[in-house]
MARGUTOR-430837 format. One line per field, with one value per residue (C-alpha): z, y, x; residue number from 1; residue in one letter. Coordinates in steps of 0.1 Angstrom, whole numbers, always signed. Each point is the difference from the previous one (the first is absolute). Example, Ala and Ser with C-alpha at 12.3 -4.5 7.8 and 13.67 -1.06 7.14 Angstrom:
% MARGUTOR-430837
up <- (+78|-7) $
north <- (-45|+34) $
east <- (+123|+14) $
num <- (1|2) $
residu <- (A|S) $
This chain:
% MARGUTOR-430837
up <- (-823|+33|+29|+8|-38|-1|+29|-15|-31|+22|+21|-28|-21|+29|+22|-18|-3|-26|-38|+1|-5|-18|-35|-12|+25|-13|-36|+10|+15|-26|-23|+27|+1|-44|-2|+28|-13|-37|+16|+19|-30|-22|+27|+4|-44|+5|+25|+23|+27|+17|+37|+20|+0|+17|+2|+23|-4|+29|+8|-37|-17|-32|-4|+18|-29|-5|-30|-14|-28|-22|-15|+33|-4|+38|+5|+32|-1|+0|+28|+23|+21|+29|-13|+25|-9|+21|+5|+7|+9|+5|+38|+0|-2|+31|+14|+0|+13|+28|+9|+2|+26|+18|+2|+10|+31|+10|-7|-25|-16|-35|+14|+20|-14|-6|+33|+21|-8|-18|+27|-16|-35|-4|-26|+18|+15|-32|-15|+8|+0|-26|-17|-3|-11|-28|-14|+11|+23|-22|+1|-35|-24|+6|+19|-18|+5|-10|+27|-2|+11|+9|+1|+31|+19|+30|+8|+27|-30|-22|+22|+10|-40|-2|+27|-20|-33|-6|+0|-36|+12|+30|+16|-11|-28|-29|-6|-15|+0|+25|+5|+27|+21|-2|+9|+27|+10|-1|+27|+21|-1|+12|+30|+10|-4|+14|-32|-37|-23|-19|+32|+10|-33|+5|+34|-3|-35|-20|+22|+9|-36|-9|-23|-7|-31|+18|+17|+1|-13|+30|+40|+0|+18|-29|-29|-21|-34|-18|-38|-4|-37|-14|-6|-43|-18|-37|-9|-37|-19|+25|+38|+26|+38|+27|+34|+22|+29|-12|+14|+7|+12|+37|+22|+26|-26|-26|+0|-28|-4|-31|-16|+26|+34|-14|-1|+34|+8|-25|+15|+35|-3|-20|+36|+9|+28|-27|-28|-1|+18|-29|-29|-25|-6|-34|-14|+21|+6|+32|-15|-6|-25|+2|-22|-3|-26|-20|+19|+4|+19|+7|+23|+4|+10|-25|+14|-27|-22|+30|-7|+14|-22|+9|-27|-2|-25|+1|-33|+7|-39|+5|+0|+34|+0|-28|+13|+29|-18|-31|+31|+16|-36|-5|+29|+6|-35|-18|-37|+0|-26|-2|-2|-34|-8|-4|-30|+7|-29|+6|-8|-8|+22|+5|+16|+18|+20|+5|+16|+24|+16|+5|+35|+29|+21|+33|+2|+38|-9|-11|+30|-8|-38|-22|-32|-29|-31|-30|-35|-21|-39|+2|+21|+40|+16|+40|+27|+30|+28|-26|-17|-37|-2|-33|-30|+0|-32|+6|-8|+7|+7|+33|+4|-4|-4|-2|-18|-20|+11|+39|+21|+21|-10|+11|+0|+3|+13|+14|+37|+22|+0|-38|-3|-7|+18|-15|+4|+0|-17|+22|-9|-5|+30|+0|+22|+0|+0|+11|-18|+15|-24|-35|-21|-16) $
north <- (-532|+4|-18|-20|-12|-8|-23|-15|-8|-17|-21|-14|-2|-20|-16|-34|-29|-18|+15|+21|-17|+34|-4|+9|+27|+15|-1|+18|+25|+9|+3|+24|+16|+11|+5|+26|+13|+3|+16|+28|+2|+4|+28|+19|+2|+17|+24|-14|-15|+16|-18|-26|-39|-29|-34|-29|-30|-34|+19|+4|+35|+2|+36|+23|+31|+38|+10|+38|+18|+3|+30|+19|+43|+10|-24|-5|-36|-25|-28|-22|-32|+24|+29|+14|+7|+15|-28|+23|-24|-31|+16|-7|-38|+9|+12|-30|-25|+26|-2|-40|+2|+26|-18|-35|+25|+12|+35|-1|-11|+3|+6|+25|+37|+26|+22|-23|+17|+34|+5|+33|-14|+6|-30|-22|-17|-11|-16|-26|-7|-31|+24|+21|-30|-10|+33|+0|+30|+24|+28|+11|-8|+35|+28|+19|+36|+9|-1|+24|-10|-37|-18|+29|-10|-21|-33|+20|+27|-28|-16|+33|+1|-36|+6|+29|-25|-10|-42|-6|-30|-19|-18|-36|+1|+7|-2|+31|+7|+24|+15|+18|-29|-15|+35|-8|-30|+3|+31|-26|-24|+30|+5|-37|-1|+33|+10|+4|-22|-3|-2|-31|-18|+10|-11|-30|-16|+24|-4|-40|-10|+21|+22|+21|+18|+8|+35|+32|+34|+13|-8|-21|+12|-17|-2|-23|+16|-18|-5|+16|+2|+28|-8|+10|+4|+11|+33|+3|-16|+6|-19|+19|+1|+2|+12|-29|+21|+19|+21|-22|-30|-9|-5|-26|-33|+13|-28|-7|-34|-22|-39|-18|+15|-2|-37|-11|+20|-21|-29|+7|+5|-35|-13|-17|+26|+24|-13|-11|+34|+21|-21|+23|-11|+6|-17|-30|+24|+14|+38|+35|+27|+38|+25|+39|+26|-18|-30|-34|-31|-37|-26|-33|-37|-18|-28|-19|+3|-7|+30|+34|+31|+40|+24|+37|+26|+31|+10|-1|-5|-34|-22|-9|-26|-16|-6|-15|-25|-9|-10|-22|-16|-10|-12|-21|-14|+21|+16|+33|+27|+20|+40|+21|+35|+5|+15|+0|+8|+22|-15|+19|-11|+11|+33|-21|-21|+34|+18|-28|+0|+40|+6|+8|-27|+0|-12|-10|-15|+40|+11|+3|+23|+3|-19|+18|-8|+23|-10|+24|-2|-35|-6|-4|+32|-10|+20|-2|+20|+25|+8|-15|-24|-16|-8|-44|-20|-38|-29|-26|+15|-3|+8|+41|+10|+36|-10|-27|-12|+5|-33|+17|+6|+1|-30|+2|-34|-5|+1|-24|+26|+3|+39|+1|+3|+9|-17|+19|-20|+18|-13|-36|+3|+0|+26|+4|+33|-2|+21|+25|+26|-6|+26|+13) $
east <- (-663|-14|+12|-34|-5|+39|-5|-28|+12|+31|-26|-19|+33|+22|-30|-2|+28|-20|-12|-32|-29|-17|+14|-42|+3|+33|-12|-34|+17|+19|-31|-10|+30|+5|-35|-4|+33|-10|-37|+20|+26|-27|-14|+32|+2|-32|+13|-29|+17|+26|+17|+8|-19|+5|-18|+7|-17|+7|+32|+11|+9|-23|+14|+16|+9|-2|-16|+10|-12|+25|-8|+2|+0|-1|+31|-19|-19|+28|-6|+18|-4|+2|-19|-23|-37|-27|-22|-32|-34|+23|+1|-38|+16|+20|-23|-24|+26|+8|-36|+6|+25|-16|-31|+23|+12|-39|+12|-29|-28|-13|-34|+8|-15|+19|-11|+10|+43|-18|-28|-5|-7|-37|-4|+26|-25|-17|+36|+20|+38|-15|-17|+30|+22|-26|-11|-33|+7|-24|+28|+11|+34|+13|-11|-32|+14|+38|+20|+30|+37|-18|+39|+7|-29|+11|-23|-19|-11|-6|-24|-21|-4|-16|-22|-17|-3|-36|-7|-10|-14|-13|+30|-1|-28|+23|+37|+22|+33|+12|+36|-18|-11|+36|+13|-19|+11|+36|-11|-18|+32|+21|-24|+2|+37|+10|+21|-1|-15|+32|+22|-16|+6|+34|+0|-19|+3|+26|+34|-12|-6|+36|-20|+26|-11|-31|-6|-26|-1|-13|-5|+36|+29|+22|-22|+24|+2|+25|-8|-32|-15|-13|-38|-9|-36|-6|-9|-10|+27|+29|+9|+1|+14|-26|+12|-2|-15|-33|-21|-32|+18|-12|+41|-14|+11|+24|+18|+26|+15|+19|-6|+20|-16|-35|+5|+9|-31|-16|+14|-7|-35|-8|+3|-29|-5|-8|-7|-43|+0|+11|-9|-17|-37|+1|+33|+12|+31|+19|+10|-6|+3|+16|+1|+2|+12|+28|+2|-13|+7|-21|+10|-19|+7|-26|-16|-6|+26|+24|+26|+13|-4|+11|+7|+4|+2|+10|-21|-39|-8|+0|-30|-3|-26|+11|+34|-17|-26|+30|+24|-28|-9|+36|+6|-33|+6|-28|+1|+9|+7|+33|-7|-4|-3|-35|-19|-37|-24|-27|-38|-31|-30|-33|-10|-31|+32|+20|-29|-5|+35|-4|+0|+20|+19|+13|+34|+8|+36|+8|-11|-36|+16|-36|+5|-23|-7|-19|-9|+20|-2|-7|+28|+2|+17|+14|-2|+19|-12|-16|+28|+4|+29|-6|-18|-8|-1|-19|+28|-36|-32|+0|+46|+9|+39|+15|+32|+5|+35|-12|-8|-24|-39|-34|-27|-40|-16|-34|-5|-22|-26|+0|+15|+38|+30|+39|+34|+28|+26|+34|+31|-18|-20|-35|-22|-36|-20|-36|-28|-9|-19|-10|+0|-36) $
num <- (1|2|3|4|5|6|7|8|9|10|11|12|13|14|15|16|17|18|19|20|21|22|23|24|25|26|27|28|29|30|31|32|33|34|35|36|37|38|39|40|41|42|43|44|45|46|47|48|49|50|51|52|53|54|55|56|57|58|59|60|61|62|63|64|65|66|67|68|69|70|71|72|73|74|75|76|77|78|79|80|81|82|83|84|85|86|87|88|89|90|91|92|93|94|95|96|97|98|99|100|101|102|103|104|105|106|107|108|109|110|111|112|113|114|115|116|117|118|119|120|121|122|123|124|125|126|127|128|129|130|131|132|133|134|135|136|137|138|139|140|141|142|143|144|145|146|147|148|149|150|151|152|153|154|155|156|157|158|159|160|161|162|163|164|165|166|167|168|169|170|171|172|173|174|175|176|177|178|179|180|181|182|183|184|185|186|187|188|189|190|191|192|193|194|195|196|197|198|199|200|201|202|203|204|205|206|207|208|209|210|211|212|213|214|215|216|217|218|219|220|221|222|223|224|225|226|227|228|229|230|231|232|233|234|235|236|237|238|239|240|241|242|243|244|245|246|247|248|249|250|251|252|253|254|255|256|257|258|259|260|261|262|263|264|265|266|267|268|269|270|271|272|273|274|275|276|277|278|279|280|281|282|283|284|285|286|287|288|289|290|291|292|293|294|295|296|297|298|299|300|301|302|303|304|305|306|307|308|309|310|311|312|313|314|315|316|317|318|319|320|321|322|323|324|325|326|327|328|329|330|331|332|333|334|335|336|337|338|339|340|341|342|343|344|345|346|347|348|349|350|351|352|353|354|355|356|357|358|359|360|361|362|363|364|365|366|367|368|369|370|371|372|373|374|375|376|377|378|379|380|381|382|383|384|385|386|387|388|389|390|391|392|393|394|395|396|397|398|399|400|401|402|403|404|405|406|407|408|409|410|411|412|413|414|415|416|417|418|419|420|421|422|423|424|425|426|427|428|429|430|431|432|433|434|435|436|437|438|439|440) $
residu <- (X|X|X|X|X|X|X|X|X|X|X|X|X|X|X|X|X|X|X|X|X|X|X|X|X|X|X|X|X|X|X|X|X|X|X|X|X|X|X|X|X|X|X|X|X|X|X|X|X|X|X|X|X|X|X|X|X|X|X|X|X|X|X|X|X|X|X|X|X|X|X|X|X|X|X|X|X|X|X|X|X|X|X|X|X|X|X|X|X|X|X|X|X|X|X|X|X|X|X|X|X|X|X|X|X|X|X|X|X|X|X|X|X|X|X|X|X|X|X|X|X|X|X|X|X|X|X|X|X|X|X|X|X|X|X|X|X|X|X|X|X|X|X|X|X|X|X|X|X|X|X|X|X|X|X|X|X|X|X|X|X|X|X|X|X|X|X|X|X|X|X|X|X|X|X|X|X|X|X|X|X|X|X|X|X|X|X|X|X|X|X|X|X|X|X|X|X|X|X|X|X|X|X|X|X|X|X|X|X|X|X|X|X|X|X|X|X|X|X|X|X|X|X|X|X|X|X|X|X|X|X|X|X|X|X|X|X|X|X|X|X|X|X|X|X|X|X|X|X|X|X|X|X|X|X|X|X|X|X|X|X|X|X|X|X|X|X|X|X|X|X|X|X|X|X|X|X|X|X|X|X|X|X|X|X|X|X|X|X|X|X|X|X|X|X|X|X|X|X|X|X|X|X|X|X|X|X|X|X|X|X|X|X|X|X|X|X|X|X|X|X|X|X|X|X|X|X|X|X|X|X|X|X|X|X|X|X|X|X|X|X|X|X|X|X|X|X|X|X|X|X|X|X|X|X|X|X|X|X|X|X|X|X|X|X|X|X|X|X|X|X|X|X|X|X|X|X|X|X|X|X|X|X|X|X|X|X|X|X|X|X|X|X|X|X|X|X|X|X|X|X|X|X|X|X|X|X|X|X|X|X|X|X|X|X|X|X|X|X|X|X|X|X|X|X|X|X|X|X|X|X|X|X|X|X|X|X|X|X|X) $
């Protein structure tokens, strides 16, 4: 167990003379505790949920367990307590509390534009390092042309190829994700601070906190690989290894890191001096999200509910956003449902409702990918990017799948002007398409 927890656990175990006063408490957490272990059990029999979770809640450990699929062919994605995971957007996280104490030392400002440390950015006068911080920087998700050898490109490379990227949007009149504009940032960070983004968290918050299990791929003198996973995703019926290093990955934040480090970050920003700062807007958490090909990790203090969560897996067929939501419902006392293999039925509806969701849909969360749909023997054919992907039965007559045993699928709802838009249904997380065309 690691050292921090361990002395916790002592603390809470050896601080009082007297009996507990918390009898209620100790019996609600361990409600907590066998139904988040019998929801990740139930996962893991699935072979959907492969890694590492832990929950805290008032100083408590709900659970703190690996889960592995048993029935494991690359031998490969056995976990440990001190497993190291590339962490991916959770820098974004980092980055936003580094803006906090940069800002606390007038070094910067989030309304300061980007020209003012890129003077030769011809936009950067139009964005804003609060823009940058909240998405609303108009650059894309990805870049719009391919990039070759992207991981060699130093951060100076990197930047010229932003600069050239097209604003989708005014800066500050609509919010999209952006790897870009965090690329950016970090870059802006590391012209303030005189080195790498990733030095300075080791500098600054990394060595202090005794993050030991926390290092970088690239820009570290001693990147700190110790027990590195290998990252898995499914390809037709069989797991396989993906290289932890590909070829599009961006090297300015490739930070890896395991359970135990992730929460004394956790734990260090829910000081007041952080905390309203980066509160997301949206859940009344303090957290972040990361994810690439056969990984996926979450972090979040929740609010509400009062408790600590960081997970990883090292398996991306897991349904991310439910994990997320069920951990949330247990733990703030809600009903929940525990996961089933899934066997949708195909329904016949009219070809009058088929013909109205025909069209093409702009998907900014894919990087702007064109969504298309066809009537095709009575049937809705997708297209993604003009290529034919599938053939889509209706489950509801307005809810599409491919494959009846897949979590993921397609809705059609009715938009405030009265044409419809689609939501993409990835790994439990919902992400809308705009129309953009309708077919004749």
């Amino acid at each position: 167990m690691n050292r921090a927890i361990s002395i916790l656990l002592f603390l809470l175990l050896t601080g009082c003379s007297e009996p507990k006063k918390k009898d209620v408490k100790h019996d609600q957490n361990d409600l907590y505790s066998k139904n988040l272990k019998e929801y990740f059990q139930t996962l893991q029999n699935l072979q959907k949920f492969n890694g590492a979770v832990l929950v805290m809640r008032q100083g408590d450990v709900i659970i703190y367990e690996n889960f592995n699929i048993s029935n494991d062919k690359p031998k490969s994605l056995k976990t440990y307590n001190n497993s190291q995971f590339d962490i991916h957007s959770i820098s974004k996280l980092m980055a936003k509390a580094v803006v906090v104490d940069l800002e606390n030392d007038n070094l910067i400002s989030k309304d300061d534009s980007v020209s003012k440390y890129l003077s030769d950015y011809a936009s950067g006068d139009k964005i804003t390092i609060q823009h940058l911080l909240d998405n609303q920087s108009g650059l894309p998700r990805e870049f719009t042309v391919e990039v070759e050898n992207l991981v060699q490109k130093n951060p100076d490379e990197l930047i010229k190829l932003i600069k050239e990227e097209e604003l989708l949007f005014e800066p500050g009149s609509e919010s999209s994700y952006s790897n870009l504009g965090y690329q950016l940032l970090y870059y802006i960070i590391s012209k303030i601070t005189k080195q790498p983004f990733v030095e300075y968290l080791e500098v600054n918050y990394f060595k202090p906190l005794k993050m030991e299990n926390t290092g970088a791929h690239f820009h570290l003198k001693n990147r700190n690989i110790k027990n590195l996973v290998a990252n898995h995703e499914m390809d037709d019926d069989s797991i396989l290894v993906v290289p932890n290093i590909q070829n599009n990955d961006k090297n300015q934040a490739k930070i890896f890191s395991n359970i135990d480090d992730l929460l004394i970050f956790l734990e260090y920003i829910k000081k007041p001096r952080y905390l309203n700062k980066l509160r997301n807007k949206n859940r009344n958490t303090v957290g972040w999200s990361g994810g690439g090909d056969g990984i996926l990790s979450h972090m979040e203090y929740n609010i509400d509910g009062n408790y600590e969560l960081v997970f990883f897996s090292n398996y991306d067929e897991i349904p991310f956003g439910d994990i997320v939501l069920t951990i949330e419902k247990i733990m703030t006392d809600q009903p929940y449902e525990l996961p089933k293999i899934l066997n949708r039925k195909e329904k016949l509806i009219s070809i009058e409702l088929l013909n109205s969701y025909e069209g093409q849909y702009t998907m900014r969360e894919f990087n702007n990918s064109i969504f298309e749909f066809k009537v095709e023997n009575n049937t809705l054919a997708f297209f993604q990017d003009g290529e034919r992907n599938t053939e889509l039965k209706a489950e509801t007559d307005s809810t599409f799948f491919s494959i009846p045993t897949d979590e993921d699928y397609f809705e059609f709802r009715k938009s405030d002007s009265g044409d419809y838009e689609v939501i993409y249904y990835y790994k439990k997380v919902p992400i809308a398409g705009k129309k953009v065309i309708a077919n004749n």
